[in-house]
Residue frames as qw, qx, qy, qz and C-alpha x, y, z in Angstrom:
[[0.057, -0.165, -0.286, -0.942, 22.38, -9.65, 7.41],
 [0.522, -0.469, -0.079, -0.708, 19.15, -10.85, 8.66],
 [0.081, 0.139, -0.861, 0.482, 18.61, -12.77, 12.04],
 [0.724, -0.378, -0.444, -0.369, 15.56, -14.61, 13.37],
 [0.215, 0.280, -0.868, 0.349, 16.38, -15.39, 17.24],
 [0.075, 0.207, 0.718, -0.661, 14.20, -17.38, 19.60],
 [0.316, -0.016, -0.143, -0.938, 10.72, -16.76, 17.48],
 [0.137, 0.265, 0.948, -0.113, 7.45, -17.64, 18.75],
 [0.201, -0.046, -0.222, -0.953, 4.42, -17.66, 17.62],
 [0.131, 0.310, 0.885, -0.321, 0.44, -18.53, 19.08],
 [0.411, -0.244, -0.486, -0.732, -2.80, -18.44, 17.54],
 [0.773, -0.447, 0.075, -0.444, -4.80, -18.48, 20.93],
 [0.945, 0.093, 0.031, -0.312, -3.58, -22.00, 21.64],
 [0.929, 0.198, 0.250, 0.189, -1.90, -23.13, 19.32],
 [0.365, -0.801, 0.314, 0.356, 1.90, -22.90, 18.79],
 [0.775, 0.536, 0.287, -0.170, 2.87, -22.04, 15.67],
 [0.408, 0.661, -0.541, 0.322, 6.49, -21.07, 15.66],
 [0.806, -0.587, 0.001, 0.076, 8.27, -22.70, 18.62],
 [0.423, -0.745, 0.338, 0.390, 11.56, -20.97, 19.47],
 [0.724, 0.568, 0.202, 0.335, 12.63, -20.58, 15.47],
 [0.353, -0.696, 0.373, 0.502, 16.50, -18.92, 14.52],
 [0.733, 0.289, 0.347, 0.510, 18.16, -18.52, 11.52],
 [0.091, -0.752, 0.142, 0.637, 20.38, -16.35, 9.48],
 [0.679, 0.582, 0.342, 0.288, 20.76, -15.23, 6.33],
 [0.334, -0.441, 0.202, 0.808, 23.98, -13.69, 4.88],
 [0.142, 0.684, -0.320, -0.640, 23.90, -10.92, 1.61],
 [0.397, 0.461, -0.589, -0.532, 23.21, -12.67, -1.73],
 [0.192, 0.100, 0.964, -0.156, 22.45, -16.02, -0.06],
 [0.590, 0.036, -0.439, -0.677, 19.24, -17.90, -1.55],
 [0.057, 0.001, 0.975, -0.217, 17.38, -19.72, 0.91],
 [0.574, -0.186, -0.613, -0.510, 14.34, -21.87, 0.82],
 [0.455, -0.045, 0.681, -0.572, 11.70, -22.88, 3.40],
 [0.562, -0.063, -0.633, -0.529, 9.91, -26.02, 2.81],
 [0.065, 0.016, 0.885, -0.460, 7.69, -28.55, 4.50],
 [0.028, -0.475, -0.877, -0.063, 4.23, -29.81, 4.75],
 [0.014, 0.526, 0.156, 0.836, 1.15, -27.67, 5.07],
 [0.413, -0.853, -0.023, -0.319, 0.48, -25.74, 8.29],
 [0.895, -0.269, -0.194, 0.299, 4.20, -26.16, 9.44],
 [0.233, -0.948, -0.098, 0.195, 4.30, -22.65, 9.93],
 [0.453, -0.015, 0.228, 0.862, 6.77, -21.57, 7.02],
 [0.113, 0.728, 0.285, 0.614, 3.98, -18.73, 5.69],
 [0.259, -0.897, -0.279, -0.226, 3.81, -17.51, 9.13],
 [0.697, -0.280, 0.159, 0.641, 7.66, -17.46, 9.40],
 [0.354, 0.345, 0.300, 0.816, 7.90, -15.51, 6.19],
 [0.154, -0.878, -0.271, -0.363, 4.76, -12.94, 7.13],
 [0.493, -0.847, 0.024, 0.199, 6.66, -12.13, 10.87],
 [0.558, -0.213, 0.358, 0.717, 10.65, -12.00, 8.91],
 [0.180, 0.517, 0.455, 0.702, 8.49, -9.62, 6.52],
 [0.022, 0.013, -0.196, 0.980, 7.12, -7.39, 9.32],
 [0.370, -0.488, -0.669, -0.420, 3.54, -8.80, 8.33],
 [0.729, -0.432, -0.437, -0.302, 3.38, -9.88, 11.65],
 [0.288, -0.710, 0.563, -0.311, 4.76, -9.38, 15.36],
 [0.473, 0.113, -0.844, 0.226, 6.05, -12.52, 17.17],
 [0.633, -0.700, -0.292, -0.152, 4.98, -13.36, 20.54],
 [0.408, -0.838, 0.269, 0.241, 8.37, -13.20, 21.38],
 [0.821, 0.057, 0.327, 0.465, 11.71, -13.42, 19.96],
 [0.041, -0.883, 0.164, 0.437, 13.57, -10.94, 17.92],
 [0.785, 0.408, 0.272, 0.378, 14.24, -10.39, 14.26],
 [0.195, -0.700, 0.223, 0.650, 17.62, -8.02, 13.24],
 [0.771, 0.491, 0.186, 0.360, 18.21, -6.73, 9.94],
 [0.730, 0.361, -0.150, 0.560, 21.88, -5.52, 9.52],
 [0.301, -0.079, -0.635, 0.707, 21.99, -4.56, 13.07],
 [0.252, -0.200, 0.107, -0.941, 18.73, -3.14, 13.13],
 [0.029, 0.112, 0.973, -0.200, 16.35, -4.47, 15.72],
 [0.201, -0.419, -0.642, -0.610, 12.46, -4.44, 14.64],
 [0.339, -0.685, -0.644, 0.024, 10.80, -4.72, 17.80],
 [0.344, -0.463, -0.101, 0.811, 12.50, -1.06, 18.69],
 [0.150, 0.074, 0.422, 0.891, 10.70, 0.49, 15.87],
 [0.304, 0.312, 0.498, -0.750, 8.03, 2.48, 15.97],
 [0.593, 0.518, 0.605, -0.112, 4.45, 1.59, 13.72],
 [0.108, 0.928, 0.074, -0.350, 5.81, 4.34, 11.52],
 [0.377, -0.620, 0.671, 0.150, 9.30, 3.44, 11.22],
 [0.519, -0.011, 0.854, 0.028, 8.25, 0.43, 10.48],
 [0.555, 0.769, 0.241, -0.205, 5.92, 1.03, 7.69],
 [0.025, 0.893, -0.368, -0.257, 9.38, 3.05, 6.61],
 [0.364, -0.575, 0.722, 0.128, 11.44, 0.45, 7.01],
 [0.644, 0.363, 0.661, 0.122, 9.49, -2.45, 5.01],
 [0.596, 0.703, 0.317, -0.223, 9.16, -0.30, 2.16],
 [0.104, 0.857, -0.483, -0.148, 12.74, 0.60, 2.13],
 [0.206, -0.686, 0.696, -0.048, 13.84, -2.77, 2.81],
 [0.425, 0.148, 0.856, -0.253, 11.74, -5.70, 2.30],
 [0.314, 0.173, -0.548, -0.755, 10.52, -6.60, -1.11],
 [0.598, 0.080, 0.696, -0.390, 7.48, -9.10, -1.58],
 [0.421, -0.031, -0.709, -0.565, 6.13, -11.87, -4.26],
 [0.512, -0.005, 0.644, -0.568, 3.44, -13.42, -3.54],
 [0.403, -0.094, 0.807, 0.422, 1.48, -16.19, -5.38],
 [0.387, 0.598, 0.662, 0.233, -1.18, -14.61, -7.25],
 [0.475, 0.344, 0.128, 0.800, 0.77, -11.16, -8.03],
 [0.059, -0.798, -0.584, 0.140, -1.62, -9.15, -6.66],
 [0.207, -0.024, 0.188, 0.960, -0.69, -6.21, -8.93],
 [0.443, 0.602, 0.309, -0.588, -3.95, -3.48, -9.61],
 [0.515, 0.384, 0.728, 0.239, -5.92, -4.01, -12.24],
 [0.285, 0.930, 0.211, -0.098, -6.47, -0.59, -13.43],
 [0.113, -0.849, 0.362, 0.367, -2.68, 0.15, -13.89],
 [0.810, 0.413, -0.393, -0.138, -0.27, -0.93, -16.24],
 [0.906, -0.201, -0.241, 0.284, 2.69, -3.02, -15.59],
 [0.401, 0.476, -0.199, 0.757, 5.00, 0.16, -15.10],
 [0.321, -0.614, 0.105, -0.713, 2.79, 1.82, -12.98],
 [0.761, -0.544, -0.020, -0.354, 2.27, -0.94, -10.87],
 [0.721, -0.048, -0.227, 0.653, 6.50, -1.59, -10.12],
 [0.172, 0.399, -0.190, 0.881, 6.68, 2.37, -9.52],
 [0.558, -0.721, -0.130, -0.390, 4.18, 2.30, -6.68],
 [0.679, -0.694, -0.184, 0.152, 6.18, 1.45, -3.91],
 [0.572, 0.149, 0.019, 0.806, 9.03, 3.73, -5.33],
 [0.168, 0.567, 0.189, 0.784, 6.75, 6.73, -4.69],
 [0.735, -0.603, -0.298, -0.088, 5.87, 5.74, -1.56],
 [0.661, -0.374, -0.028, 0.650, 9.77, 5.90, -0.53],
 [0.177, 0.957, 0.091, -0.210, 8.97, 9.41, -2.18],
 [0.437, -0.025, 0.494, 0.751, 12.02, 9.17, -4.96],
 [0.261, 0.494, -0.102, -0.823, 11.26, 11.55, -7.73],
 [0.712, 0.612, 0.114, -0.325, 8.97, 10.46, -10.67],
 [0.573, 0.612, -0.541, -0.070, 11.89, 10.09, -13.46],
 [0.122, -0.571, 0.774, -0.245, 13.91, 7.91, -10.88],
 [0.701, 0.018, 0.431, -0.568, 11.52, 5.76, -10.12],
 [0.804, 0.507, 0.131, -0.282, 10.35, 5.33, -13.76],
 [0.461, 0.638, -0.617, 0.003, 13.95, 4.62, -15.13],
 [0.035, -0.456, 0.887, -0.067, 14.81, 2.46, -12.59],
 [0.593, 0.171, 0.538, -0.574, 11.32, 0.37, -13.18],
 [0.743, 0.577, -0.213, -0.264, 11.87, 0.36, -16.99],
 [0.003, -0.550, 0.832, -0.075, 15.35, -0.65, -15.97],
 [0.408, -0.128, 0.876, -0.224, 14.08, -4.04, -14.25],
 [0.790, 0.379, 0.393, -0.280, 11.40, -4.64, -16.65],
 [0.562, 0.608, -0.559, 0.043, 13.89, -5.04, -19.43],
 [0.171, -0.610, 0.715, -0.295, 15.71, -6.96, -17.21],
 [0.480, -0.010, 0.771, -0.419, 13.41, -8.87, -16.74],
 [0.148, 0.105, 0.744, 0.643, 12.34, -9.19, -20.52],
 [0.225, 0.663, 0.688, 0.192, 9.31, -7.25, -20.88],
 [0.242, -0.350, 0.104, 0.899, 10.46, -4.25, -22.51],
 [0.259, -0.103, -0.568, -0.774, 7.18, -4.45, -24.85],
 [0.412, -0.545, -0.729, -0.038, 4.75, -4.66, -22.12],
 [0.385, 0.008, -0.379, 0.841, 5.18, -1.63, -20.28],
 [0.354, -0.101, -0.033, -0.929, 1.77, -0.25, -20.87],
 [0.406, -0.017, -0.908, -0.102, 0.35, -3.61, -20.50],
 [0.492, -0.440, 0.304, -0.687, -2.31, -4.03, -17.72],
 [0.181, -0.396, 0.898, -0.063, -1.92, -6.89, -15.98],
 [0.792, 0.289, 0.448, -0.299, -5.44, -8.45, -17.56],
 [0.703, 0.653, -0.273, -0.073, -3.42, -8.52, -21.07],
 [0.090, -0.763, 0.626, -0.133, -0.45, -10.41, -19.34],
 [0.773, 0.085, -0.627, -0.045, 0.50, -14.00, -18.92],
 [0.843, -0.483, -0.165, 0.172, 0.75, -15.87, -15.59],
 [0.778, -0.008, -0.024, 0.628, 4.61, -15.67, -16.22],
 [0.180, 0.616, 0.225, 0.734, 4.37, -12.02, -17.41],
 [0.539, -0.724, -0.030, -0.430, 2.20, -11.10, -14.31],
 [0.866, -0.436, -0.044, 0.240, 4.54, -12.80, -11.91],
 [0.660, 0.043, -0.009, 0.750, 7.92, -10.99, -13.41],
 [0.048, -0.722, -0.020, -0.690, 6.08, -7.68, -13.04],
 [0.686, -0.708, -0.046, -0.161, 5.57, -8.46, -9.36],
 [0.898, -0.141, -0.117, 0.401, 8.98, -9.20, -9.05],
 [0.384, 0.395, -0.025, 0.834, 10.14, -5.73, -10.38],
 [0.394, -0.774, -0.180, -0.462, 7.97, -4.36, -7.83],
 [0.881, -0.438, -0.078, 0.158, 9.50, -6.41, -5.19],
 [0.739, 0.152, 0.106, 0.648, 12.90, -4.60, -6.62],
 [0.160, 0.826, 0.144, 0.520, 12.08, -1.27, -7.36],
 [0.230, -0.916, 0.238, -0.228, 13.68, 0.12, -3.94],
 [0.411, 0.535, -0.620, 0.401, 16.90, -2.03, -3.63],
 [0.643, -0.574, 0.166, -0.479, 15.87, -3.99, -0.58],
 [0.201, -0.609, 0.757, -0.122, 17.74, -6.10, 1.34],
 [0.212, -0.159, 0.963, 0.055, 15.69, -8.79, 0.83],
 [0.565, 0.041, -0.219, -0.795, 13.17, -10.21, -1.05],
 [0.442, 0.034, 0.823, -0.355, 10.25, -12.82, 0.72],
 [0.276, 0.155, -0.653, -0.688, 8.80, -15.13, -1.61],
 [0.476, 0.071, 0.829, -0.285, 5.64, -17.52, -0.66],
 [0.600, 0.492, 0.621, -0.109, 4.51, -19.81, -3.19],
 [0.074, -0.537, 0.315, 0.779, 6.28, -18.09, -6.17],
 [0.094, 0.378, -0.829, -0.401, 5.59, -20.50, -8.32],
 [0.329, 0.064, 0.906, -0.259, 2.57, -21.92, -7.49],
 [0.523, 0.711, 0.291, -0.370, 0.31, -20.39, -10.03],
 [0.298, 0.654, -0.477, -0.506, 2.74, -20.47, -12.77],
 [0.963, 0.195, -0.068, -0.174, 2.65, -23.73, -15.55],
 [0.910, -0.177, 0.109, 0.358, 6.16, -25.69, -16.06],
 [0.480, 0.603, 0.058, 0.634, 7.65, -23.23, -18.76],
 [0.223, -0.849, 0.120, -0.464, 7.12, -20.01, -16.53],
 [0.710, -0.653, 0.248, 0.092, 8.53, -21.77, -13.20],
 [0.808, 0.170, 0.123, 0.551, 11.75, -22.96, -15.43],
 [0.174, 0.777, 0.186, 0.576, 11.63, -19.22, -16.58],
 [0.373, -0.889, 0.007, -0.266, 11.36, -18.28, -12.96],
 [0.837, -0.364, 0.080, 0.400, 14.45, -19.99, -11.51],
 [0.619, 0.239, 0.088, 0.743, 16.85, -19.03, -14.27],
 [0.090, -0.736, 0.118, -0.660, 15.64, -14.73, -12.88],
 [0.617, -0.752, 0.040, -0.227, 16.35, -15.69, -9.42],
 [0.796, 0.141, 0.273, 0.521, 19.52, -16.90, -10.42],
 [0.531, 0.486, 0.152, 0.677, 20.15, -14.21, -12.55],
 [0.243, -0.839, -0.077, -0.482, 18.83, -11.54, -10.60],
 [0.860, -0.454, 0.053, 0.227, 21.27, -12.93, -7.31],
 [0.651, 0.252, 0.365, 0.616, 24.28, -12.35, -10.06],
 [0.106, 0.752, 0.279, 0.588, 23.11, -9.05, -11.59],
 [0.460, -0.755, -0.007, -0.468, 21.66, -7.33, -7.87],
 [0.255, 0.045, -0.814, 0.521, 23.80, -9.73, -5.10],
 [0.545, -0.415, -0.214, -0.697, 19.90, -10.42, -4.21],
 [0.073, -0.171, 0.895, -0.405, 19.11, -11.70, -1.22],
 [0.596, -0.145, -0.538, -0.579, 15.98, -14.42, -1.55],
 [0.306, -0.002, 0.801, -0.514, 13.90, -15.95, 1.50],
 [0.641, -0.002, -0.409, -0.649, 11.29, -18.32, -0.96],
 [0.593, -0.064, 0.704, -0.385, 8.66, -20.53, 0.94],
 [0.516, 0.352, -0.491, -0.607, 8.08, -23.22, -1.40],
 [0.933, 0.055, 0.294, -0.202, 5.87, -26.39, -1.93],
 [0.729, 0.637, -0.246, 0.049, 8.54, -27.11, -5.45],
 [0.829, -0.368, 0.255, 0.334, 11.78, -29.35, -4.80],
 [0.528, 0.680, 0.085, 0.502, 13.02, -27.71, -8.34],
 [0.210, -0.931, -0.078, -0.287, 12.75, -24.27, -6.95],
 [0.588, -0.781, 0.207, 0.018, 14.33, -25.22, -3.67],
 [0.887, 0.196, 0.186, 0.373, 17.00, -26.83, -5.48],
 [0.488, 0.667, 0.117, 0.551, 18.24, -23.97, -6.88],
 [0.265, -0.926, 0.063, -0.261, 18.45, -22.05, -3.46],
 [0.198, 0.576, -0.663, 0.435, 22.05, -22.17, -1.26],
 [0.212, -0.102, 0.841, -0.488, 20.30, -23.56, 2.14],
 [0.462, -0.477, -0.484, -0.569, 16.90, -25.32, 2.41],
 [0.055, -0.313, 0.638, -0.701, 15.38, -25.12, 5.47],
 [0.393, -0.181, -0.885, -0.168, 12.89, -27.95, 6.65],
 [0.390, -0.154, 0.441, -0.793, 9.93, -27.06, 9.26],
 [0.507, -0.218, -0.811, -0.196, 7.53, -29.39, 11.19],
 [0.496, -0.620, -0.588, 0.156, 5.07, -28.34, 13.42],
 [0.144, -0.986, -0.081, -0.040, 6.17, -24.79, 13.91],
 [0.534, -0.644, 0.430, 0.341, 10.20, -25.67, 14.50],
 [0.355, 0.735, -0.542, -0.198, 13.23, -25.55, 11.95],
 [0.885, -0.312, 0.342, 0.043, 14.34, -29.69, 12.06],
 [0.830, 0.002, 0.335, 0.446, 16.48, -29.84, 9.52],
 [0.247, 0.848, -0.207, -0.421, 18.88, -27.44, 7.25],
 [0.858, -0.059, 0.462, 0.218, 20.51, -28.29, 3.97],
 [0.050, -0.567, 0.379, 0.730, 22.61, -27.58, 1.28],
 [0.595, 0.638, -0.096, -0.480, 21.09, -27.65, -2.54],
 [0.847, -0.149, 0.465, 0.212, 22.32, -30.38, -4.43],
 [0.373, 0.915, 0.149, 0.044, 22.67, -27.53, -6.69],
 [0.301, -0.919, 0.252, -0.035, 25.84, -25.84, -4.51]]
């Protein structure tokens, strides 16, 4: 479903992907770990569209990126490509509804759609009494499961996690596994999370190990 072949990346210099592959199939939960600067955020940022490659070539479900135009593209991430990130960055002036229905209105759905299928996930996600909430009245945990319904709100093929968990206390990251889990179940999500947490990765189908810009090792969860 998605493909990675051959990706490089350079900062002037310095080589920060070196010839990186991988796939990921439909409902699969994989993890990237490894040390810092061993070039899993800038794995996730170019398999998110953040960022170009220097070369290589990423496909999602036979569509190749580097054949899209800037447009397209724009198009395509919003349809396809959900995002957490670790400090939620949801707006502060909205509530927690409003700020999961923004990138539904962007893929220009109608208003009611949107909003039903936004309430939808926030129940889902247990905060069916926070919906007016702004995200300064919210908990860490709270503010992290709203970003998640964002990351949801158009049915994307996949969703790219970095650092999900890094801002959240022990409860909330327990809290978070068991919705990525569920939410795999429920949605047959697909989950690409970069993570510092051995917990976390635990819980994912593959981990994948980087050092120095290259994939060295892959495993299976002792979870699986």
């Amino acid at each position: 479903m998605v493909k990675a072949e051959n990706l490089n990346k350079f900062y002037g210099e310095y080589h920060a992907l070196k010839d990186v592959s991988l796939e990921i199939k439909q409902g699969e939960i994989v993890s990237i770990v490894g040390a810092s600067g061993a070039g899993k955020t800038t794995l996730l940022q170019i398999l998110g569209t953040l960022q170009n490659p220097d070369s290589g070539e990423i496909i999602f479900n036979d569509i190749s990126i580097k054949k899209l135009s800037q447009n397209q593209l724009a198009r395509f991430r919003n349809e396809h490509i959900g995002f957490v990130f670790q400090f939620h960055h949801l707006l502060p002036e909205f509530t927690a509804l409003e700020n999961v229905c923004l990138p539904g209105y962007i893929y220009t759905k109608s208003k009611k759609e949107v909003e039903a299928r936004a309430k939808d996930l926030l129940t889902f996600l247990g905060l069916s009494e926070r919906l007016t909430h702004k995200p300064s009245e919210l908990s860490g945990g709270e503010k992290q499961r709203v970003a998640i319904a964002r990351a949801l709100i158009n049915k994307p093929t996949v969703v790219l996690a970095d650092e999900p968990s890094g801002n959240l206390d022990s409860n909330n990251t327990q809290e978070l596994y068991s919705l990525i889990l569920s939410l795999r179940e429920q949605y047959n999500q697909t989950f690409i999370i970069v993570t510092h947490n051995n917990e976390l990765a635990n819980v994912s189908d593959r981990i994948l190990v980087m050092k120095d810009g290259a994939i060295i090792e892959e495993t299976t969860s002792i979870l699986t």
